[in-house]
C-alpha positions, 0 to 999 in steps of 0.5 A: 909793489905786488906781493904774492901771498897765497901759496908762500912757503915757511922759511923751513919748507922754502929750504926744503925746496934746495933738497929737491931731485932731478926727478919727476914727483907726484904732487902728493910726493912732492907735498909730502916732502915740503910738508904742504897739503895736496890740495895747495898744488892744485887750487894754488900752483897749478893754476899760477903756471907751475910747471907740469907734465901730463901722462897719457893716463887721463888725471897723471900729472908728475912735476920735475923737483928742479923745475919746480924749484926754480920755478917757486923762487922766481914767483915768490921772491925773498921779501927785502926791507929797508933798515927803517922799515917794518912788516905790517901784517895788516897791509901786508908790506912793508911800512916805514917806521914813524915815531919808532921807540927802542925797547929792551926785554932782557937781551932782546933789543925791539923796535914799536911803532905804529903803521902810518896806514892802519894803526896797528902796532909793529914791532921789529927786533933789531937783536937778541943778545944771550 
C-alpha cells in the first residue's frame, strides 16, 4: 500500500475543501481559502494531474472548487486502520502494535508500543475521559 504524503491537507483544511463553489478560482484564491501556500499548487497539485483551465492569456490558470475537491478526495484518501494498529511517522504507515501496554494519564487512556521495523516509540489513544 502507497501513501500519498506530499501535498495532504490538515483535517481543518481538508474540511474546508466541502465549502468550496461551483466556480472557477485562482490558485491564489483557492490557497487563500484552504489556508495553504501558492507555491503548493504549482510544485504539487498541478503536476500530480489536478484539474485546470487555461485562459487565452499566456500564464491564466483558473480551477473549478468542485472539480478540485472531488479531485483532491480521490488522490488522497482518509487513512483507515485497524483496531490493533499504530501510526509510525517514521515509516509513514500504519504498523501493528506488538507488545502494546495500556497506559493512563488522568483521563486520558493510551497505548505504547514500539514499531516492529524502526524501533520508534508509538503511542495510540484509545480515550479521553474528562
Amino acid at each position: 500500500m502507497s501513501m500519498l504524503l506530499k501535498g495532504r491537507l490538515a483535517g481543518f483544511q481538508r474540511a474546508k475543501l466541502n465549502y468550496l463553489l461551483d466556480m472557477l478560482y485562482t490558485p491564489s484564491e483557492l490557497a487563500e481559502e484552504l489556508g495553504i501556500t501558492v507555491r503548493q499548487f504549482y510544485r504539487v497539485y498541478i503536476p500530480l494531474g489536478c484539474p485546470t483551465v487555461r485562459d487565452r492569456a499566456p500564464g491564466r490558470i483558473y480551477i473549478h472548487g468542485l472539480s478540485f475537491a472531488e479531485w483532491y478526495f480521490s488522490t488522497y484518501p482518509l487513512l483507515s486502520m485497524g483496531v490493533d494498529e499504530g501510526f509510525c511517522l517514521t515509516c509513514k504507515k500504519p504498523v501493528p502494535m506488538l507488545d502494546s501496554v495500556l497506559k493512563q494519564s488522568g483521563g486520558l487512556s493510551y497505548y505504547v508500543f514500539k514499531c516492529p521495523k524502526c524501533k520508534r516509540k508509538i503511542s495510540r489513544i484509545v480515550s479521553n475521559e474528562k
